[in-house]
C-alpha positions in Angstrom: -3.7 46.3 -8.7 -5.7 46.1 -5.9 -8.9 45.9 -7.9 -7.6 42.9 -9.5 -6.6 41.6 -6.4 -10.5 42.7 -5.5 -11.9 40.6 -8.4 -9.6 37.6 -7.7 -11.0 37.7 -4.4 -14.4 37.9 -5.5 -14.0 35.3 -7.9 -12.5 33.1 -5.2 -15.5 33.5 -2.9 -18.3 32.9 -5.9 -16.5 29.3 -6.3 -16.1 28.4 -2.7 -19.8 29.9 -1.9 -21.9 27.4 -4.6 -20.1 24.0 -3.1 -21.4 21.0 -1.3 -21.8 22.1 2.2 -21.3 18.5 3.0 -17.7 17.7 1.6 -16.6 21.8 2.0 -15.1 20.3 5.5 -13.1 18.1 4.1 -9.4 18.1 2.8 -8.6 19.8 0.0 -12.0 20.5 -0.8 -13.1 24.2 0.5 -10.9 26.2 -2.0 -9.5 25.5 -5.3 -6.0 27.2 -3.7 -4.5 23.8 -2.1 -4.8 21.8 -5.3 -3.5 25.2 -7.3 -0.7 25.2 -5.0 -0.2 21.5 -5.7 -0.5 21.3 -9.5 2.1 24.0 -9.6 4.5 22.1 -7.0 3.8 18.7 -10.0 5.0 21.6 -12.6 8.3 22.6 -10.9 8.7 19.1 -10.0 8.5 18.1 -13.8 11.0 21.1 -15.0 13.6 20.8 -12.3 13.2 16.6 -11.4 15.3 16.0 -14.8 17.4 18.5 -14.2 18.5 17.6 -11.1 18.8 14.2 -12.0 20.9 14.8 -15.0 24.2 13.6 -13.2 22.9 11.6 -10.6 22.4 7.7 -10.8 19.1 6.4 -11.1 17.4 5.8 -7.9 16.3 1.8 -7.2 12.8 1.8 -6.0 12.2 -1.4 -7.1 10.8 -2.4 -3.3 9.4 1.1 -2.7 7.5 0.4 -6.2 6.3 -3.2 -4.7 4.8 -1.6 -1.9 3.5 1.6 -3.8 2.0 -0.4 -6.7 0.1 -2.8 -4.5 -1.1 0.1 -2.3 -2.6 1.5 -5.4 -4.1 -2.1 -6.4 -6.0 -2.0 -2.8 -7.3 1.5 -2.7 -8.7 1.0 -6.0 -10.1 -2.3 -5.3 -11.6 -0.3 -2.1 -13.1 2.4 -4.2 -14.7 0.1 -6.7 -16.1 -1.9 -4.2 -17.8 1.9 -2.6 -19.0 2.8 -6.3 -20.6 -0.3 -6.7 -22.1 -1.2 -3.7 -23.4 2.3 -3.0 -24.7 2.8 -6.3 -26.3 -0.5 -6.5 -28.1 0.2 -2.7 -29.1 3.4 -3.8 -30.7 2.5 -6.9 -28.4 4.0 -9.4 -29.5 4.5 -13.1 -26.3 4.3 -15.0 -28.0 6.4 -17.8 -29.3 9.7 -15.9 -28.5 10.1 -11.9 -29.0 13.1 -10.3 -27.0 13.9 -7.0 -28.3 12.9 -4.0 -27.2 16.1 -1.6 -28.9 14.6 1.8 -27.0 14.1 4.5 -28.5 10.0 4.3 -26.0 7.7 5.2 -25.9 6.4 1.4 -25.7 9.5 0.0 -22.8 11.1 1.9 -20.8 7.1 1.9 -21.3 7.7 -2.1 -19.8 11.4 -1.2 -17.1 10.0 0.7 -16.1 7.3 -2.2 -15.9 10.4 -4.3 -13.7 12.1 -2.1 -11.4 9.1 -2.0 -11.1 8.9 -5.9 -10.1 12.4 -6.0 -7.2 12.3 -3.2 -6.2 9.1 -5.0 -5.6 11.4 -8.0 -3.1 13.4 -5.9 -1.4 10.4 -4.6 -1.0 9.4 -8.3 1.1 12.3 -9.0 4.0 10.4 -7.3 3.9 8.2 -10.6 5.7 11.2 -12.6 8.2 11.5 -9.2 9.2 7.7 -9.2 10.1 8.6 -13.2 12.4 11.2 -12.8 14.3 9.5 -9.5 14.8 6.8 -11.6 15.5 8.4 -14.8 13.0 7.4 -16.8 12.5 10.6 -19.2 10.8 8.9 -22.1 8.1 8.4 -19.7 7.5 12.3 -19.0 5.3 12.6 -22.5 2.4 15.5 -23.0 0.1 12.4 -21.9 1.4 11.4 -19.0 1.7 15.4 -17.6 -1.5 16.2 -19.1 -3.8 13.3 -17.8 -2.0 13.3 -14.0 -2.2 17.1 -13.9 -5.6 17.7 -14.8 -7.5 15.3 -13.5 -7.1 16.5 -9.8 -8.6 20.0 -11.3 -11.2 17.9 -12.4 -12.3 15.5 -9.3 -11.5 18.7 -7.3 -14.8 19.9 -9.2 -16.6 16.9 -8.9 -16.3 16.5 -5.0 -17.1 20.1 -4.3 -19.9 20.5 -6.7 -21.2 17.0 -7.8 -20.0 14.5 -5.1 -22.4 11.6 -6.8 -24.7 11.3 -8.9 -23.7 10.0 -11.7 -20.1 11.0 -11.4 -20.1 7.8 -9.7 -20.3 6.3 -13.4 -16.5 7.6 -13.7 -15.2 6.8 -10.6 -16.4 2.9 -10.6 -14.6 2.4 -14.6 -11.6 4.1 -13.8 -11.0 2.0 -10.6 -11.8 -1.3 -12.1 -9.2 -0.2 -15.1 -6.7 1.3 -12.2 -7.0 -2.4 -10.6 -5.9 -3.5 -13.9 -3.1 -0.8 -14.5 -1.6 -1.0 -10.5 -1.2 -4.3 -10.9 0.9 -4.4 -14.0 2.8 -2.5 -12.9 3.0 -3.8 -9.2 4.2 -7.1 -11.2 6.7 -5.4 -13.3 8.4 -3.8 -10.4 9.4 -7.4 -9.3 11.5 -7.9 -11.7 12.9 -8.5 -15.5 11.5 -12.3 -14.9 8.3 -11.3 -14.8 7.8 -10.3 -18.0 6.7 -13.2 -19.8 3.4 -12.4 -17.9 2.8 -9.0 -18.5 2.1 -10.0 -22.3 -1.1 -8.1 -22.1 0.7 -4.1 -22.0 -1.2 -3.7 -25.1 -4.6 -4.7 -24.0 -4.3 -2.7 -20.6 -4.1 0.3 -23.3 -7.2 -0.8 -24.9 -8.9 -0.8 -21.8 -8.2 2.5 -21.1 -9.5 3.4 -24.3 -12.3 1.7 -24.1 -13.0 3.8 -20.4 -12.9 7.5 -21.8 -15.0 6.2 -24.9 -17.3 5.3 -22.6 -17.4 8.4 -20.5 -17.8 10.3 -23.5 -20.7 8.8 -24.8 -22.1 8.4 -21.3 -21.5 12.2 -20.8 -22.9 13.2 -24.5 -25.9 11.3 -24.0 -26.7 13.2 -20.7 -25.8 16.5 -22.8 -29.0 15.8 -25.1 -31.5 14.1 -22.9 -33.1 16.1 -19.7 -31.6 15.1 -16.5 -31.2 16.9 -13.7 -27.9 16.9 -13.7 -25.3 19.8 -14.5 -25.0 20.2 -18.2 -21.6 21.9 -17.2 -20.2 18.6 -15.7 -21.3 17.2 -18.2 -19.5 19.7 -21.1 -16.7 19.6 -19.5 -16.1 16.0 -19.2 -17.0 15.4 -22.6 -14.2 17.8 -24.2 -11.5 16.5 -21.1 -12.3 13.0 -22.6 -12.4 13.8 -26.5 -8.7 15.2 -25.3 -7.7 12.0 -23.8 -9.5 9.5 -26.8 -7.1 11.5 -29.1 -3.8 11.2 -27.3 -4.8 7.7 -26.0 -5.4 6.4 -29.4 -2.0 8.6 -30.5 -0.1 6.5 -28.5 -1.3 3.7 -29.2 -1.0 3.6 -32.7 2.8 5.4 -32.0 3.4 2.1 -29.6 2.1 -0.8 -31.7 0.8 -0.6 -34.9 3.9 1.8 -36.4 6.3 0.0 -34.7 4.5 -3.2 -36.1 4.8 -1.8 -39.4 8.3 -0.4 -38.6 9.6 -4.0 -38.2 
């Protein structure tokens, strides 16, 4: 026992050792225990939320929804607008972009944006919360758990090892398409009456397609050209989004086309 407890130790101290001395300081970021701690808090959440809900009424959170969805629609629109202009002072390349580890004021603002996109993966963890106090079971799929669950393991990485470069390729897609998504659902919060414009549910899906196709052939270029970039970033966001492609595309042929042919 207490050599295991030796080796976890060890093994603890070899991930927290190799990180970005300049984003170690900040929250969450040091150790990989906090964001353990919290994926398995989003797990307990998911088994008990139901359960505890199974007699209750529904909660109506249609105003805390409003405010919640809109929130997301800002910070987004604030991240994109980091990504962008950062990359675009800095002289990005969107093909190959190795990581800028200065302490420059671009650098670390690029740093900071990706520090942002991971805590707004946290925050987005409420999403599966709001489903259970209002009942909404159907929601909590494999997809839904999977993608929210992971992906703070994942930007976790990427600030503490890789906190720009081009990781800032991910960061400015997903918060154009997160602009998008917040806002759909900001809109359908309102109301029942606002549905005949949200028509476009289906092509919000597309989008999001169309993102992780993207990141995969963005990171499987990078796997076979030399950049100086880490080809285990690189691996590993490759498989994450082969993953989500598949369940993505699942769902939306399970959502439109065989319910199309279904009616």
């Amino acid at each position: 026992m207490a050599s295991l407890w030796q080796s976890l130790l060890s093994f603890h101290d070899r991930i927290v050792g190799n990180g970005d001395q300049r984003t170690d300081p900040w929250l969450l970021v040091y150790s990989p225990v906090p964001v353990a701690l919290i994926f398995l808090l989003y797990l307990c959440v998911v088994w008990a939320g139901p359960r505890l809900m199974k007699h209750r009424e529904p909660l109506d959170l249609k105003g805390v929804l409003i405010v919640y969805n809109f929130a997301m629609v800002a910070l987004s629109c604030y991240m994109f607008y980091e990504f962008l202009v950062t990359s675009w002072l800095s002289n990005y390349s969107y093909l190959c972009q190795p990581v800028d580890y200065s302490t420059s004021p671009l650098a670390v603002r690029m740093a900071k944006a990706c520090w942002w996109f991971f805590f707004s993966k946290v925050i987005e963890l409420s999403d599966t919360i709001f489903f259970i106090l209002r009942k909404k079971n159907s929601q909590l799929t494999f997809l839904h758990i999977y993608h929210h669950g992971t992906m703070i393991f994942n930007w976790w990485a990427g600030v503490k090892y890789v906190a720009g470069g081009q990781s800032f390729f991910i960061g400015l897609l997903n918060t154009f398409v997160h602009i998008v998504m917040y806002s759909y659902y900001g809109l359908a919060a309102i109301g029942p009456h606002m549905q005949k414009y949200l028509w476009w549910k289906r092509y919000l899906t597309s989008l999001q397609l169309v993102q992780f196709v993207l990141f995969l052939l963005h990171s499987g270029y990078n796997l076979f050209t030399d950049c100086n970039f880490p080809d285990s970033m690189n691996a590993v966001v490759f498989v994450y989004c082969l993953s989500l492609v598949v369940l993505f595309s699942n769902f939306y042929y399970q959502s439109y086309l065989n319910k199309k042919k279904q009616k």
